[in-house]
C-alpha positions, 0 to 999 in steps of 0.5 A, spaced: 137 855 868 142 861 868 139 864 874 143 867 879 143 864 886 142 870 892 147 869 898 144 868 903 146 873 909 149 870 916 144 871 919 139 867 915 145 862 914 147 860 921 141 863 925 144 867 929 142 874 932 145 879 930 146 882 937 151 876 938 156 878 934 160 884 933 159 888 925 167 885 924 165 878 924 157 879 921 161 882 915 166 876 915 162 870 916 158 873 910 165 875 905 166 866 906 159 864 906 157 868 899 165 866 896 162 858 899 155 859 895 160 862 889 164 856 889 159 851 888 155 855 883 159 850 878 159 843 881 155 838 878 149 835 880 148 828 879 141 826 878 141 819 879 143 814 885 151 812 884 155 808 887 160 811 892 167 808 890 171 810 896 168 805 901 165 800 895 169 795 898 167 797 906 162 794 909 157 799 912 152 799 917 150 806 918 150 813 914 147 820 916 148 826 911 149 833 914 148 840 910 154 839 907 157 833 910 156 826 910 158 821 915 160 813 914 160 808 919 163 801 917 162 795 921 168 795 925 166 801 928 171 806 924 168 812 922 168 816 916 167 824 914 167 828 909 165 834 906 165 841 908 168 842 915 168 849 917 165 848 924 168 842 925 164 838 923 168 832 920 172 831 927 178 832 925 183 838 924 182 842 917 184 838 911 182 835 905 174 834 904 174 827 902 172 821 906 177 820 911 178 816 918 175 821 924 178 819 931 174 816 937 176 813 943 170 808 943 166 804 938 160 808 935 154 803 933 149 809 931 150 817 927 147 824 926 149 829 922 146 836 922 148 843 918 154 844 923 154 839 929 155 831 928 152 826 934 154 819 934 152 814 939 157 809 942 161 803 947 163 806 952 164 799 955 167 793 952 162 789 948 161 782 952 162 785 959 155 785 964 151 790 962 154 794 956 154 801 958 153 807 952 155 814 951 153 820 946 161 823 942 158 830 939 162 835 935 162 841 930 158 847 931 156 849 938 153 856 937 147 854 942 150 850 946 148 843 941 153 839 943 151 838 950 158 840 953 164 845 953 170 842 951 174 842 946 169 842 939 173 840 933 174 833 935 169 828 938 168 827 946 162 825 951 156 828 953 158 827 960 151 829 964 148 822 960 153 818 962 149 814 966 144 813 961 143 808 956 142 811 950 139 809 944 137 814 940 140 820 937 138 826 933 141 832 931 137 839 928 140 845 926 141 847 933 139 843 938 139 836 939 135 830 942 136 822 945 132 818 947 134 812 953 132 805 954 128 807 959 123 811 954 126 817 957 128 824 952 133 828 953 134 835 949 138 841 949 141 846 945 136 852 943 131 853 946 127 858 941 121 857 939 119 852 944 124 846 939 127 844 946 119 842 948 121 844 955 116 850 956 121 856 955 125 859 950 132 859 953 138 855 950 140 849 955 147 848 955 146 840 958 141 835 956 135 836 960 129 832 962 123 832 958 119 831 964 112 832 960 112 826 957 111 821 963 108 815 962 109 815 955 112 810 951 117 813 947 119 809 942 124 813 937 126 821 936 128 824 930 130 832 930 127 836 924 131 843 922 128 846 928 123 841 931 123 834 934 118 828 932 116 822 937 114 816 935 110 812 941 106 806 942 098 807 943 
């Protein structure tokens, strides 16, 4: 009790080197991240399990909790953000911190939420047509290429090269993502670093790829650590 918390440099904070940055904008990420970790210095920590009033009366049928943002999805596919959304995290402009209705063009049935970036998988097909078709939406921080797409970053939008894919699994790590397709494929992208992509290199990949040195493995789910990635598969 009473011992001070040390702020974090930008670098340890958001993983960057420092080369990619101009000394003006280390100096400036590093101001709002130590003025952040001030800020929550006095906010209460609430110990036991408590019910979440906001959506008591919602029927809920996924969650997923990033660093410091949370994401509802309700049965009738609405999804619900909150919390901080300084990379754009939320899927909607800058607001309010509370939970709010985040804009989709297609219903999700599944999410990820990770230190700054958000996955969540969806319809893109009406329900009750042949062959239901799925997509990936991603959205927030895309310093190393983890949402798997370039355009517009604050609000979601598809993975285009996984179109054609039928999706049923996604994970989103602190800088790289992981899915995972009916057919037991797994698809990675994002930072490369220290082999996270499993891939055999340490570049970053701007768009899903292949992890091809899982051929003939039956892979049965994928989840994304901070910085690496765990399958589960059959024997």
């Amino acid at each position: 009790m009473g011992q001070s918390t040390r702020a974090l440099s930008a670098e340890e904070y958001i993983g960057k080197t420092v080369d990619k940055y101009s000394s003006v904008m280390l100096e400036a990420v590093e101001k709002m991240v130590e003025e952040k970790i001030q800020s929550e210095d006095d906010m209460p920590i609430i110990w036991e399990p408590s019910l979440v009033h906001e959506v008591s009366r919602l029927e809920v049928s996924d969650v997923s909790c990033g660093l410091d943002h949370s994401l509802i999805l309700c049965s009738d596919g609405i999804v619900l953000s909150g919390g901080d959304n300084t990379y754009g995290q939320l899927g909607r402009k800058a607001g309010p911190p509370e939970l709010l209705p985040v804009g989709m063009s297609y219903r999700p049935f599944s999410m990820s939420a990770s230190v700054g970036h958000s996955l969540a998988l969806c319809y893109t097909t009406t329900e009750g047509t042949a062959g239901v078709e799925t997509g990936l939406l991603s959205w927030g921080w895309n310093c190393s290429s983890q949402l798997g797409r370039s355009s517009q970053e604050d609000i979601p939008a598809l993975v285009d090269s996984l179109s054609r894919e039928r999706l049923v699994s996604a994970s989103a790590g602190r800088v790289h993502s992981v899915a995972l397709t009916s057919k037991g494929e797994v698809w990675t992208w994002g930072s490369g670093r220290n082999g996270r992509l499993g891939l055999g290199s340490s570049i970053d990949e701007a768009a899903p790829c292949l992890v091809d040195t899982l051929e003939g493995v039956e892979v049965l789910q994928v989840a994304a650590g901070m910085d690496h990635n765990l399958l589960l598969v059959a024997e």
